[in-house]
MARDO-232824 format. One record per residue (C-alpha): residue number from 1; residue in three letters; x, y, z. Coordinates in steps of 0.05 Angstrom, whole numbers, plus 32768, in hexadecimal, padded with zeros to 4 digits. Layout:
<atoms>
+-----+------+------+-------+------+
| pos | code | east | north |   up |
+-----+------+------+-------+------+
| NUM |  ALA |    X |     Y |    Z |
...
+-----+------+------+-------+------+
</atoms>
This chain:
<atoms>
+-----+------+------+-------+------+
| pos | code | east | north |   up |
+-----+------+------+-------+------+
|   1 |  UNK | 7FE9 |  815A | 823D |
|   2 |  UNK | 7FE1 |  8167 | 81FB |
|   3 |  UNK | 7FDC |  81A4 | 81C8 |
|   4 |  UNK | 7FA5 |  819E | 8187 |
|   5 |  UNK | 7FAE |  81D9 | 8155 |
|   6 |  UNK | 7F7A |  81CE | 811B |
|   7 |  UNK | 7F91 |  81EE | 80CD |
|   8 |  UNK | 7F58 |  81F4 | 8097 |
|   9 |  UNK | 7F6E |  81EF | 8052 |
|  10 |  UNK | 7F4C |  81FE | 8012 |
|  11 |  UNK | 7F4F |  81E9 | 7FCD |
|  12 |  UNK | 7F31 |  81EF | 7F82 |
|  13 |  UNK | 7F2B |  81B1 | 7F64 |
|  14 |  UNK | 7F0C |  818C | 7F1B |
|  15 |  UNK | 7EC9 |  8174 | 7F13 |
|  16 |  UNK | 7EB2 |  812B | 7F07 |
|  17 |  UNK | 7EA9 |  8101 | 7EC4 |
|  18 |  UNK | 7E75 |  80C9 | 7EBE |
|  19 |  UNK | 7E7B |  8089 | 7EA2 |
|  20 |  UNK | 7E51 |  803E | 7E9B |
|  21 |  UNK | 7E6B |  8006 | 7ED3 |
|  22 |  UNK | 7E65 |  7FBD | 7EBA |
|  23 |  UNK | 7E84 |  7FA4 | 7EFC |
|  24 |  UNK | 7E53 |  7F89 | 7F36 |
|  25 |  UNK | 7E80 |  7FA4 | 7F6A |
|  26 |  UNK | 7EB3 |  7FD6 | 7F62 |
|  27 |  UNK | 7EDB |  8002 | 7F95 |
|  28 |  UNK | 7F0C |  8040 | 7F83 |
|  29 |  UNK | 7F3B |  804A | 7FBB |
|  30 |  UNK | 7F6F |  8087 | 7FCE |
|  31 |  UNK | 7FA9 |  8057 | 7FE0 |
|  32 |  UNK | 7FCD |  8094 | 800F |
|  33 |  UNK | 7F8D |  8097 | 8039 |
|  34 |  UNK | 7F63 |  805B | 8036 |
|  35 |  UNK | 7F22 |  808E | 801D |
|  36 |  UNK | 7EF3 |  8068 | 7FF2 |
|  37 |  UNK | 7EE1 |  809A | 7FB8 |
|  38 |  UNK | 7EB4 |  8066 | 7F8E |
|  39 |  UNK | 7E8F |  8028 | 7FAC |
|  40 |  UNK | 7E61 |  8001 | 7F8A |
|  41 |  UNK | 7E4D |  7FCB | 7FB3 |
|  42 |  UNK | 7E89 |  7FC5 | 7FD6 |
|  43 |  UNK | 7E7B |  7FA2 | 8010 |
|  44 |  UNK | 7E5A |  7F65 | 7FFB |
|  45 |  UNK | 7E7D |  7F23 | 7FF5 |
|  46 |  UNK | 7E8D |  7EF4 | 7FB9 |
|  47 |  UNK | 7EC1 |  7ECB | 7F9B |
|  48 |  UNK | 7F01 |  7EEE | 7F87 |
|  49 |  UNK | 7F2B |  7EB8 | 7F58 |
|  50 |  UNK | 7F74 |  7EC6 | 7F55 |
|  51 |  UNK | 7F73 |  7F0E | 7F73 |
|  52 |  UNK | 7F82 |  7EEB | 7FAE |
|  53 |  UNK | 7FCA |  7EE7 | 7F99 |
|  54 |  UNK | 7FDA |  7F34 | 7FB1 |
|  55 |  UNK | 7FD4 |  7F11 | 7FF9 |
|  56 |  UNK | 7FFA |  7ED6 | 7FE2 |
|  57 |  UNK | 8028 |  7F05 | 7FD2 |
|  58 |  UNK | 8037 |  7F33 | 8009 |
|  59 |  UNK | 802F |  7EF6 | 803A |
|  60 |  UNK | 806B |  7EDE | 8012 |
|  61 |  UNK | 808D |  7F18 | 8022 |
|  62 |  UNK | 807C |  7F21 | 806E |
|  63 |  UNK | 808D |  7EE8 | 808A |
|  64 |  UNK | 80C9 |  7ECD | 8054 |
|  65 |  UNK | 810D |  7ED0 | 8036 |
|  66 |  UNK | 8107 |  7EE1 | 7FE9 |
|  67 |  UNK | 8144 |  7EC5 | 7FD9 |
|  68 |  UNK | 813A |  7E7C | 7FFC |
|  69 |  UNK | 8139 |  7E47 | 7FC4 |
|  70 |  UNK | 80F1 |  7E21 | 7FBC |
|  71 |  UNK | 80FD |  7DD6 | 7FAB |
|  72 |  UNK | 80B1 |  7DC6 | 7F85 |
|  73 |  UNK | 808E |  7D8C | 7FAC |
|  74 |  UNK | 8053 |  7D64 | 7F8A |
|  75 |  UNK | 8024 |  7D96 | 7FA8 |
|  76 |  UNK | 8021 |  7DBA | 7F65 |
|  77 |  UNK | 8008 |  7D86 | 7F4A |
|  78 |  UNK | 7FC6 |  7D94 | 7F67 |
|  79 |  UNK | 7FBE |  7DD3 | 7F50 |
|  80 |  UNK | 7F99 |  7DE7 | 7F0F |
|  81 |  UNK | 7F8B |  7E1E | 7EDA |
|  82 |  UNK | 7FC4 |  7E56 | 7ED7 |
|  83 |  UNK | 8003 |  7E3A | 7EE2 |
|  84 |  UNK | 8043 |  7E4C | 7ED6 |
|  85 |  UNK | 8050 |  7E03 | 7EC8 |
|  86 |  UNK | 808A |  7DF5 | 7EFD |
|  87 |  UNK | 80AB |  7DA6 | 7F05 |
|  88 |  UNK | 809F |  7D77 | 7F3D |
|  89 |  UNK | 80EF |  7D85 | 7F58 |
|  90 |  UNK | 80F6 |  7DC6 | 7F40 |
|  91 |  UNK | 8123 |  7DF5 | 7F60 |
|  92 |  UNK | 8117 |  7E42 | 7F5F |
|  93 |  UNK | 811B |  7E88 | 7F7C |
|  94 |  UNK | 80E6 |  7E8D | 7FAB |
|  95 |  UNK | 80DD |  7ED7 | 7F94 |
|  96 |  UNK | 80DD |  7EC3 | 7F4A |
|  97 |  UNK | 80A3 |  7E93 | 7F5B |
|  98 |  UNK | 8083 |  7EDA | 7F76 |
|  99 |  UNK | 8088 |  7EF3 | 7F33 |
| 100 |  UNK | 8067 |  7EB5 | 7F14 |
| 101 |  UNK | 802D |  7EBB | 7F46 |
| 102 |  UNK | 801D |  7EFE | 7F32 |
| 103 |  UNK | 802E |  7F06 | 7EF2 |
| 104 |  UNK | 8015 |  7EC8 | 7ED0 |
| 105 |  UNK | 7FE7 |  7EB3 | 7F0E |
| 106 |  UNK | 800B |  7E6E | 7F18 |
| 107 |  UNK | 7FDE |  7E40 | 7F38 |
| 108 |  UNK | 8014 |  7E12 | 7F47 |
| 109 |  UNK | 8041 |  7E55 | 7F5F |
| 110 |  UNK | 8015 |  7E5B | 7F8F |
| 111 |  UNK | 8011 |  7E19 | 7FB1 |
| 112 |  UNK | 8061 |  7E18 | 7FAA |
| 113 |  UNK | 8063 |  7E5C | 7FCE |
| 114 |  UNK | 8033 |  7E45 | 8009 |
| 115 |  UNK | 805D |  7E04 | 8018 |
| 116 |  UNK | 809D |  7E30 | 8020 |
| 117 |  UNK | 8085 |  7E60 | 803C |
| 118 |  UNK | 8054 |  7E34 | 8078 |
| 119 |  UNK | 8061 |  7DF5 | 806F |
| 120 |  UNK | 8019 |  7DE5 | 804D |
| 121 |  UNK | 7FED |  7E03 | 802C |
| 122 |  UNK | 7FBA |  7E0D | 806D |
| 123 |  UNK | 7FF4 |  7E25 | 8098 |
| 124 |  UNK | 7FF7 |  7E5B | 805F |
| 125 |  UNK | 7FAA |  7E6F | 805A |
| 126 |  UNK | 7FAF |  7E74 | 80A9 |
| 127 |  UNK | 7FDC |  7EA9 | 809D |
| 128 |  UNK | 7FB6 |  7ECA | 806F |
| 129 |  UNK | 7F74 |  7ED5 | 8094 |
| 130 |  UNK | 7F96 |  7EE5 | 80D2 |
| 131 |  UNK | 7FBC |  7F20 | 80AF |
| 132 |  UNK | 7F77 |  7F2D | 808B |
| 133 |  UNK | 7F59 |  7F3B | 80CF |
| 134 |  UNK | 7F98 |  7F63 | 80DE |
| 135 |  UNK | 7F94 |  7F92 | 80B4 |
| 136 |  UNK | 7F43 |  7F95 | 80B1 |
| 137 |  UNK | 7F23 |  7F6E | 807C |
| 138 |  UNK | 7EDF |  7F5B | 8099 |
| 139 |  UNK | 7EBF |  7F35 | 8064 |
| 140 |  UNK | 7EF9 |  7F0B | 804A |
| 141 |  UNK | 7F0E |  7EC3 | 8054 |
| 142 |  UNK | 7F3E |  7E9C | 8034 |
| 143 |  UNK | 7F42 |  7E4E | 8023 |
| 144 |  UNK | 7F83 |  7E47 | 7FF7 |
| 145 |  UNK | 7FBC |  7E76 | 7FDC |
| 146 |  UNK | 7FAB |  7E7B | 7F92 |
| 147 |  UNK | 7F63 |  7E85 | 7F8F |
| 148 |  UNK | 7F3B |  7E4B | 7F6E |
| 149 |  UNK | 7EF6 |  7E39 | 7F83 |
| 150 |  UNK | 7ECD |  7DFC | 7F83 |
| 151 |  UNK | 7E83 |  7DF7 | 7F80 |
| 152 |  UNK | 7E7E |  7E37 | 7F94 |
| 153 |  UNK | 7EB0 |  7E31 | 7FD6 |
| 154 |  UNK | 7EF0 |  7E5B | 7FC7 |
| 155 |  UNK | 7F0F |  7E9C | 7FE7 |
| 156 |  UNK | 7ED7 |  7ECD | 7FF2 |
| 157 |  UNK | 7EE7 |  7F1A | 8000 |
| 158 |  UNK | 7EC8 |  7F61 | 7FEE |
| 159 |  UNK | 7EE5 |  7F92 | 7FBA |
| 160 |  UNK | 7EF2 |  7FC5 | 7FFB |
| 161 |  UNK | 7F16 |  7F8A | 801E |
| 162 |  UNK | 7F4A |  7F7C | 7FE2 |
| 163 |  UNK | 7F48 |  7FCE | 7FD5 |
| 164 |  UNK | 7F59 |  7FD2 | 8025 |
| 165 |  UNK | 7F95 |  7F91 | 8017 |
| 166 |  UNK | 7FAC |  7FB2 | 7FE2 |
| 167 |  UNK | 7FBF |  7FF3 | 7FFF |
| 168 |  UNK | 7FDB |  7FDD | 803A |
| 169 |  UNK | 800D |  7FAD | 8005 |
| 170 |  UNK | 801C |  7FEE | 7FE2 |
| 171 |  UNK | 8046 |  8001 | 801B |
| 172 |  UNK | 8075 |  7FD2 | 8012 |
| 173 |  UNK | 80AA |  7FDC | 7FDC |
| 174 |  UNK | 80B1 |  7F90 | 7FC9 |
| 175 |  UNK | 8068 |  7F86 | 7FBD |
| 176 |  UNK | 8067 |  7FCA | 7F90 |
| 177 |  UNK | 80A7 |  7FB5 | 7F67 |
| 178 |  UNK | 807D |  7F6F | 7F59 |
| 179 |  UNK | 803A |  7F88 | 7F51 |
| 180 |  UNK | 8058 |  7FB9 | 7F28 |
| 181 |  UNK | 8088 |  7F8A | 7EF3 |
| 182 |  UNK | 8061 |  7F83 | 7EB3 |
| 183 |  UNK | 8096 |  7F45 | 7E99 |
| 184 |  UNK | 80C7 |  7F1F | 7EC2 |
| 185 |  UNK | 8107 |  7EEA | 7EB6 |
| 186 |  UNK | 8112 |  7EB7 | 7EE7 |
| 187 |  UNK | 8144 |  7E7A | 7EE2 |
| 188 |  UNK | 8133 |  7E36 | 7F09 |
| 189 |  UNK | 8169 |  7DFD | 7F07 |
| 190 |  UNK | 813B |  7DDF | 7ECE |
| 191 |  UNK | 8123 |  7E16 | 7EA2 |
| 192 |  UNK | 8124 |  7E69 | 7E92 |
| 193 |  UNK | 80E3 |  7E8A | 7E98 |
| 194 |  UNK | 80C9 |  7EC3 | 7E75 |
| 195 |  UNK | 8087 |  7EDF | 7E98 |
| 196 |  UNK | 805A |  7F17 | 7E77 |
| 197 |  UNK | 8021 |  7F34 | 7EA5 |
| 198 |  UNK | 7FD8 |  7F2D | 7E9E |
| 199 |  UNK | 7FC4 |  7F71 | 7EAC |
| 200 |  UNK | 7FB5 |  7F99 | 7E6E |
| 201 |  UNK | 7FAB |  7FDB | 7E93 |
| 202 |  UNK | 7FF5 |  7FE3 | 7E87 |
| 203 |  UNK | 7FF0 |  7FE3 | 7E37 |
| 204 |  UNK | 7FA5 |  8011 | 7E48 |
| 205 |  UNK | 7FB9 |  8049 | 7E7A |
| 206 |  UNK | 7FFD |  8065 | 7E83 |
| 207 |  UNK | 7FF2 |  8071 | 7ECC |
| 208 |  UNK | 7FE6 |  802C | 7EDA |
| 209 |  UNK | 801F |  800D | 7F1A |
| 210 |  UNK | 800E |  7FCF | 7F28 |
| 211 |  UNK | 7FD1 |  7F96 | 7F1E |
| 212 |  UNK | 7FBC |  7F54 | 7F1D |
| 213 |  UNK | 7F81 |  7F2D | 7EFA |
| 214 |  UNK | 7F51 |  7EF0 | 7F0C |
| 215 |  UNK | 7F1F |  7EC9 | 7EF5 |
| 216 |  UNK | 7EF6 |  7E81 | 7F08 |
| 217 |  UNK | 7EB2 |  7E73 | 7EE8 |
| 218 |  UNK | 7E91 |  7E7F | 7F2E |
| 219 |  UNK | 7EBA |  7EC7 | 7F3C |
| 220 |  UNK | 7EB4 |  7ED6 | 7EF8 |
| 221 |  UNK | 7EEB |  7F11 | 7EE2 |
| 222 |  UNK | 7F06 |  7F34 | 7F25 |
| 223 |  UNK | 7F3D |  7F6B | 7F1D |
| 224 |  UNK | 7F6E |  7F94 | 7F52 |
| 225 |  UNK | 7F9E |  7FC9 | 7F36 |
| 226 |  UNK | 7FB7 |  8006 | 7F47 |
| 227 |  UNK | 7FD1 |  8051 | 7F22 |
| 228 |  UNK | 7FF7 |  808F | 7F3C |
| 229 |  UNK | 7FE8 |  80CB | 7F1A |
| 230 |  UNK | 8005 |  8114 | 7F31 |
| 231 |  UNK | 8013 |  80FA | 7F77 |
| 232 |  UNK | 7FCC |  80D8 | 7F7C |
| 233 |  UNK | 7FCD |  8094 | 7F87 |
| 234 |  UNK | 7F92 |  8069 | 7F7D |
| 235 |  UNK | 7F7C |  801C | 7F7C |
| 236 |  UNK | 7F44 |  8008 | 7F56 |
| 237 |  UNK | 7F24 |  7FBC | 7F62 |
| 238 |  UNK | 7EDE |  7FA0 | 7F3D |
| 239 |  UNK | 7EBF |  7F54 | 7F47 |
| 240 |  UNK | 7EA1 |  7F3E | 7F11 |
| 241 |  UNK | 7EB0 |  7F6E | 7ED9 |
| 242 |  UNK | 7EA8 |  7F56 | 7E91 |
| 243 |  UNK | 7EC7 |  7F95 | 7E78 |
| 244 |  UNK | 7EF2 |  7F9B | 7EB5 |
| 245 |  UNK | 7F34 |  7FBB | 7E95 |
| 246 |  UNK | 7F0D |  7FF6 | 7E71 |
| 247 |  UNK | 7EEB |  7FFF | 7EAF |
| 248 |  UNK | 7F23 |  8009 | 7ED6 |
| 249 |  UNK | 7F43 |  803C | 7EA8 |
| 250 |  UNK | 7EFE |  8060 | 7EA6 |
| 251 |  UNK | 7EFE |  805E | 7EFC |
| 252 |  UNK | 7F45 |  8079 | 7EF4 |
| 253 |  UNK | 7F36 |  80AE | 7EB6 |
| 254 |  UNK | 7EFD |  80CB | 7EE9 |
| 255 |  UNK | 7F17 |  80C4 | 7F32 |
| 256 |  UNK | 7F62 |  80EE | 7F1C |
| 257 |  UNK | 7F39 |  811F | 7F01 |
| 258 |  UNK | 7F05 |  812A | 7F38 |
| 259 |  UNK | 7F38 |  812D | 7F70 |
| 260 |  UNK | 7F79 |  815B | 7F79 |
| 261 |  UNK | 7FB1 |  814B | 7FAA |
| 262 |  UNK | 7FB9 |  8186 | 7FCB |
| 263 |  UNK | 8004 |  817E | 7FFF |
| 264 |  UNK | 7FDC |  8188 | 8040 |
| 265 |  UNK | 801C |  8172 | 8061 |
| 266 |  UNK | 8068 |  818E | 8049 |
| 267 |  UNK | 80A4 |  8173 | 806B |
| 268 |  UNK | 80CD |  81A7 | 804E |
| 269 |  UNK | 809C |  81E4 | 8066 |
| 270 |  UNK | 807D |  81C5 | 80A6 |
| 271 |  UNK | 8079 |  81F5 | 80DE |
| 272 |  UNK | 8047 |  81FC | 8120 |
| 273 |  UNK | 8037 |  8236 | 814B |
| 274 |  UNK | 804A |  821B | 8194 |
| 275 |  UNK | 805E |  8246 | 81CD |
| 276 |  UNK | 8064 |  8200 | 81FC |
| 277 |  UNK | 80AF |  81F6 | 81E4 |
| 278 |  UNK | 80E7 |  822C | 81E0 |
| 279 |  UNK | 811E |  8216 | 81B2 |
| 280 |  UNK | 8100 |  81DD | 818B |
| 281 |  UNK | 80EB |  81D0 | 8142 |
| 282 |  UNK | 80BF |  81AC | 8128 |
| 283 |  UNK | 80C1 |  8174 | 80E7 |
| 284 |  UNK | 80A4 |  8140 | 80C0 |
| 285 |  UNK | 80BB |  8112 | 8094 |
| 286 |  UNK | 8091 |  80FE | 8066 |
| 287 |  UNK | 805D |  8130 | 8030 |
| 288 |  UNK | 8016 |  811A | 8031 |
| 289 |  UNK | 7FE8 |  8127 | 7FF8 |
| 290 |  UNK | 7FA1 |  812F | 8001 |
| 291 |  UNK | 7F66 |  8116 | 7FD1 |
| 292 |  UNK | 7F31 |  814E | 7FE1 |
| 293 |  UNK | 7EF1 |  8169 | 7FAA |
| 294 |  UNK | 7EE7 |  81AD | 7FA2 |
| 295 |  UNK | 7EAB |  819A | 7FD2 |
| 296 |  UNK | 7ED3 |  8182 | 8003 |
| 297 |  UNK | 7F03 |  81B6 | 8001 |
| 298 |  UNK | 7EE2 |  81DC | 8048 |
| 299 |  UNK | 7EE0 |  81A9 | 806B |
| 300 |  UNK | 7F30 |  8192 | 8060 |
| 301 |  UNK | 7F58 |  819E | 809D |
| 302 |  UNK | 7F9A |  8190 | 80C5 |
| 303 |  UNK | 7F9A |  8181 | 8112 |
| 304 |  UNK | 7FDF |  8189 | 8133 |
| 305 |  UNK | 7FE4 |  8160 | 817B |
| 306 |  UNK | 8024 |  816C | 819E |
| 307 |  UNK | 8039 |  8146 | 81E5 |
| 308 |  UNK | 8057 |  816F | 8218 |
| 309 |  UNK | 8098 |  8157 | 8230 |
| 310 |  UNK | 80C2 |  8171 | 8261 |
| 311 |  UNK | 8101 |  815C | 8242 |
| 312 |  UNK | 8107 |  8158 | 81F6 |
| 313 |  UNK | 813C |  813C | 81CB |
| 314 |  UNK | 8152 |  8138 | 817D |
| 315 |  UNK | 8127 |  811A | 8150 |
| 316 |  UNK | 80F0 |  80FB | 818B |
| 317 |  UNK | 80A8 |  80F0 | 816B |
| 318 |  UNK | 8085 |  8133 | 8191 |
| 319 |  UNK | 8044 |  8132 | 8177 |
| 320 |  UNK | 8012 |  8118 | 813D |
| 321 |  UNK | 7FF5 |  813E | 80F9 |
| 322 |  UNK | 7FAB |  8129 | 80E2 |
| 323 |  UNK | 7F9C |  813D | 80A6 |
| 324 |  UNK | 7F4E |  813E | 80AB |
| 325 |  UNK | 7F0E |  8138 | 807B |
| 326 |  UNK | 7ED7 |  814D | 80A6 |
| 327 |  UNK | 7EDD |  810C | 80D5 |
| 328 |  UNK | 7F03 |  80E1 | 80B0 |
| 329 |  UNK | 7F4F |  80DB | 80BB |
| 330 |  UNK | 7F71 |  80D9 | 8077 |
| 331 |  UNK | 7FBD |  80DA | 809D |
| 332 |  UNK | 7FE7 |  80DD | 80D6 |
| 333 |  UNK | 8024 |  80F6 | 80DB |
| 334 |  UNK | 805F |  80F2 | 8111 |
| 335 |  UNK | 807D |  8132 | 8126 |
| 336 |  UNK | 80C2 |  8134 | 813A |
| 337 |  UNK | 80EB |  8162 | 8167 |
| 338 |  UNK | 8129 |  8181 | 814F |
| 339 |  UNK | 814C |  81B0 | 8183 |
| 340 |  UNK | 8166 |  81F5 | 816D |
| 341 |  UNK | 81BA |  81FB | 8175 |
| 342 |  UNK | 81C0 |  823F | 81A2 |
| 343 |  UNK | 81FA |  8264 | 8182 |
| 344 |  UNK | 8233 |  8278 | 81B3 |
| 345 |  UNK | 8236 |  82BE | 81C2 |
| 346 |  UNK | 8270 |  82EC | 81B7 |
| 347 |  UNK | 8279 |  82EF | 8203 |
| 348 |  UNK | 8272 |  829D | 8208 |
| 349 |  UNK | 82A8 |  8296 | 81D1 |
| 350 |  UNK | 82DF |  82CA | 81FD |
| 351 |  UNK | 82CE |  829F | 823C |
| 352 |  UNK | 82DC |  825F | 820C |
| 353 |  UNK | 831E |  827C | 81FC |
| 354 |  UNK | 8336 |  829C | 8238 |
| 355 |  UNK | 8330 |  8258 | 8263 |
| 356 |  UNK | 835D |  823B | 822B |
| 357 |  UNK | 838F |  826F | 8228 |
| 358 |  UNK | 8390 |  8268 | 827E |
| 359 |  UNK | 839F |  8221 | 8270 |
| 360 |  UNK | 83D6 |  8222 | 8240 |
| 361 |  UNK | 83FB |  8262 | 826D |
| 362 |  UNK | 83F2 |  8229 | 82AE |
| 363 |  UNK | 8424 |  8201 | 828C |
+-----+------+------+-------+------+
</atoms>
């Protein structure tokens, strides 16, 4: 059995600025919620280039140990364009080459990383589109790590798709400390690196957090990055964007300013009206921020589903918040249980004593 209690919430909020989009395909996503706010052909397929690398990346990180050593096989010697120019015997960090991948795009990083990490470079792109379905990219289908294409056969995906890959790698601390590094130091057992990122956004927009760049003839200039402003947190990806870093300042510039975060949910103030359990509180951990319009503001609410239990303990999940956009779930929330600590009465405390006092006179 279960108990729904619905809260409306309502909000002022800043009006929208326009602006001129060179990119084919663009998508402006709220990273907290998944929401699309801007899609311009979204969903339609193409070449990517070496934005392929944030999935590189957080496969790395899934399914290995950062610190293992790599030992460079003549893979790399296959690989072409961006490198980070390792040596056929090299031996480094695996989470330095991580750096080199995303920072300075390595080509050869790549292929290094897929070896170590699978044991080929096929065993690696297996991984990748099975996570890829995971996680529910629909249009997107890898061939290799790094991202080059041949004749027009390379890793194809959809500015939503690398929006939706890009959130979900958010989430994870690693990826957000490398996505995030604008230069980087690593030391192999032949040389010292020094690696400076690719994404200009940094130098452009003081909000920027992370990014990384591509480009092939065929895919032409693709971008990914993402910006936190004021506890909004957006990613931003265009295919084939000539002007692609003003762009994504511009997307940025108008999408902070047309959307508020209001705290729908407050860990520290969280309370629900339940007359089901005697002697039990209720928490969350975790705020939530919501991206709502003044348009929007209405239809903004908060749906609180409780199980019924017939024994409840300390800190037990107890129920679910949805924070709600008309139909669209923005978050969920666990509830926990915390059980109230009756205080003794005056009466309780003599009986306490008096047994102890009868014990001590027994001797």
């Amino acid at each position: 059995m279960k108990k729904i209690v619905v809260l409306f919430l309502s909000f002022i909020i800043i009006p929208l600025n326009s602006f001129a989009m060179s990119a084919e395909k663009a998508v402006v996503m709220d990273i907290n919620s998944g929401r699309v706010l801007y899609n311009l052909n979204g969903d339609d397929p193409r070449l990517i280039a070496s934005i392929t690398k944030i999935m590189t990346c957080l496969i790395t990180i899934m399914y290995s140990d950062l610190n293992k050593t790599v030992v460079v096989d003549e893979d790399i010697l296959k690989a072409y364009g961006s490198s980070v120019y390792l040596e056929v015997g090299e031996e480094i960090k695996l989470k330095d080459l991580l750096y080199g991948l995303m920072l300075r795009s390595g080509n050869d990083a790549a292929t290094a990383i897929a070896n170590t990490v699978a044991g080929s470079n096929e065993n690696f792109v297996f991984l990748m589109n099975e996570y890829a379905k995971t996680i529910g990219m629909k249009n997107t289908n890898f061939v290799n790590p790094h991202g080059l294409d041949s004749k027009g056969v390379g890793n194809i995906s959809t500015a939503y798709d690398m929006a939706l890959l890009t959130k979900v790698a958010m989430q994870n601390k690693t990826f957000r400390e490398i996505f995030g590094t604008t230069n980087y130091k690593a030391e192999s057992n032949l040389k010292t690196y020094n690696w400076v990122g690719k994404n200009k956004l940094f130098g452009m927009y003081k909000y920027t957090t992370g990014g990384k760049t591509g480009y092939t003839d065929a895919a032409k200039r693709t971008l990914v990055t993402t910006a936190s402003k004021d506890n909004k947190n957006l990613v931003i990806v265009t295919l084939n964007d000539p002007n692609d870093f003003n762009d994504h300042k511009d997307l940025y510039e108008t999408y902070f300013n047309k959307y508020e975060a209001i705290l729908a949910l407050d860990k520290n103030n969280f309370q629900v009206e339940d007359t089901f359990y005697k002697d039990i509180n209720f928490y969350i951990k975790n705020d939530y921020y919501a991206l709502i319009t003044k348009e929007e503001q209405k239809n903004l609410k908060i749906e609180i589903t409780l199980y019924k239990y017939d024994t409840v303990y300390n800190d037990i999940k107890i129920g679910e918040a949805k924070v709600m956009l008309d139909d669209f779930v923005l978050h969920k929330e666990s509830i926990y249980a915390k059980k109230e600590e009756k205080k003794k009465s005056e009466k309780e405390k003599t009986s306490f004593w008096s047994k102890i006092i009868g014990w001590f006179k027994s001797w």
